[in-house]
N, C-alpha and C positions, 0 to 999 in steps of 0.2 A: 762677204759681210752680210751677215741674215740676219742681225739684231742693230738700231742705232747704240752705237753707244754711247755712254757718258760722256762730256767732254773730259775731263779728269780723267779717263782710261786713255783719251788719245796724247802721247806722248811724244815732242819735239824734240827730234836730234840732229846737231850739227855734220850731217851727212847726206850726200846726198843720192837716192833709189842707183841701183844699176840699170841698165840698160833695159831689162824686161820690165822692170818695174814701173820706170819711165814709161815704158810706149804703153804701156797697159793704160796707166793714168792718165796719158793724154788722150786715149781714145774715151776710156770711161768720159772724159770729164769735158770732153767735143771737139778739142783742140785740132792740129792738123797730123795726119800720117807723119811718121817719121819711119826709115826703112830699119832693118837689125843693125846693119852695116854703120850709117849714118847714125842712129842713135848711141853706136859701143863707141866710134870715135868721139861724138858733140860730147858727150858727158865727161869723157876726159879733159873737156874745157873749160869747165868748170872753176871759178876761182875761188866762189862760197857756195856751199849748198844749202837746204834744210830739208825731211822727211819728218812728216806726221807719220806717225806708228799707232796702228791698233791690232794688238795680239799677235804680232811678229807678219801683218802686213804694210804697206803702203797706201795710206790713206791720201796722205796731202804732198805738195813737193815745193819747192820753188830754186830758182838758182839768181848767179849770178856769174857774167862771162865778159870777157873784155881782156884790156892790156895790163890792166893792174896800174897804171898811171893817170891814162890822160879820157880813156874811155870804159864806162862799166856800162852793163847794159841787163836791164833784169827780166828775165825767162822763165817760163816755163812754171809759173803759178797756177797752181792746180788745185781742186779740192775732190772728191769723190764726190759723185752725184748726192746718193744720200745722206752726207753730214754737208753739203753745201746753206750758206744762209745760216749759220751758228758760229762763226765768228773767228772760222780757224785759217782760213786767208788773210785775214788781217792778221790772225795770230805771227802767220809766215812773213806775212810783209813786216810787223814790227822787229823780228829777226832780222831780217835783210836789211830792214834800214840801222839798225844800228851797226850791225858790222863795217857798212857802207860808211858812216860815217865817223866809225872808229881807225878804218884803211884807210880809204879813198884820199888823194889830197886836192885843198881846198880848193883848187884848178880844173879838179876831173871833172866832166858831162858825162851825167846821169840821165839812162833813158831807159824806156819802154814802148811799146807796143799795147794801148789797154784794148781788147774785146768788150764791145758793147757796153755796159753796166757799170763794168771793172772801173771803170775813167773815175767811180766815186771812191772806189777803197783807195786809188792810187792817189788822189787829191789830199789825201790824209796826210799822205807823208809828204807832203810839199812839190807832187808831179802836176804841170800844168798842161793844156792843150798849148803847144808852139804856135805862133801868130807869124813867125817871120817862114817858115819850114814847112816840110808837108814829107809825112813818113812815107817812103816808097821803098818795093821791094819786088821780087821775082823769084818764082821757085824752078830751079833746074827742072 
């Protein structure tokens, strides 16, 4: 991508990056390594996707994975460095939040993970910092 573009050019579709596309944009965009292997299977786990498109690339992504009942959990929000800070994270996250709340039942726990900053776009859609919890995790 050698020109920004419009936002109008950048096009959301209910689908979501393969596996190259994915690791590309997690690295572009600072996130953590994901292997080929580990990325071709995660993505098949998938319950909702979305892909920002500009000119038959992979601009943006975001997902959503879990048991489809009682746990969703949302992943992998991404933007490209140079359209970052115009509005198309939120774009992805008002995606994800309605299908979330067009699926999900009114019982399911909904969670994330925010990186630094992110904690304000997720606040939007009604994600708060947990008071009684404390997120922990381990990488193989």
């Amino acid at each position: 991508m050698t020109t920004t573009p419009a936002l109008d050019d950048i096009v959301l579709i209910e689908r979501f990056p393969q596996a190259d596309d994915y690791r590309r944009l997690r690295s572009a965009a600072g996130l953590s390594h994901k292997s080929a292997a580990a990325a071709e299977t995660g993505v098949l786990g998938t319950l909702y996707g979305v892909s920002l498109m500009h000119d038959g690339e992979v601009v943006g992504m975001g997902r959503i994975i879990g048991d489809g009942g009682c746990f969703y959990f949302v992943v992998d929000v991404a933007v490209a460095p140079a359209l970052q800070g115009r509005g198309l994270g939120r774009r992805i996250m008002q995606t994800l939040d309605v299908w979330i709340r067009a699926n999900a039942p009114a019982s399911a726990h909904i969670s994330l993970i925010a990186d630094g900053d992110a904690k304000h776009l997720y606040a939007q859609y009604g994600f708060a910092e947990l008071q009684r919890s404390v997120a922990m995790s381990y990488v193989v």
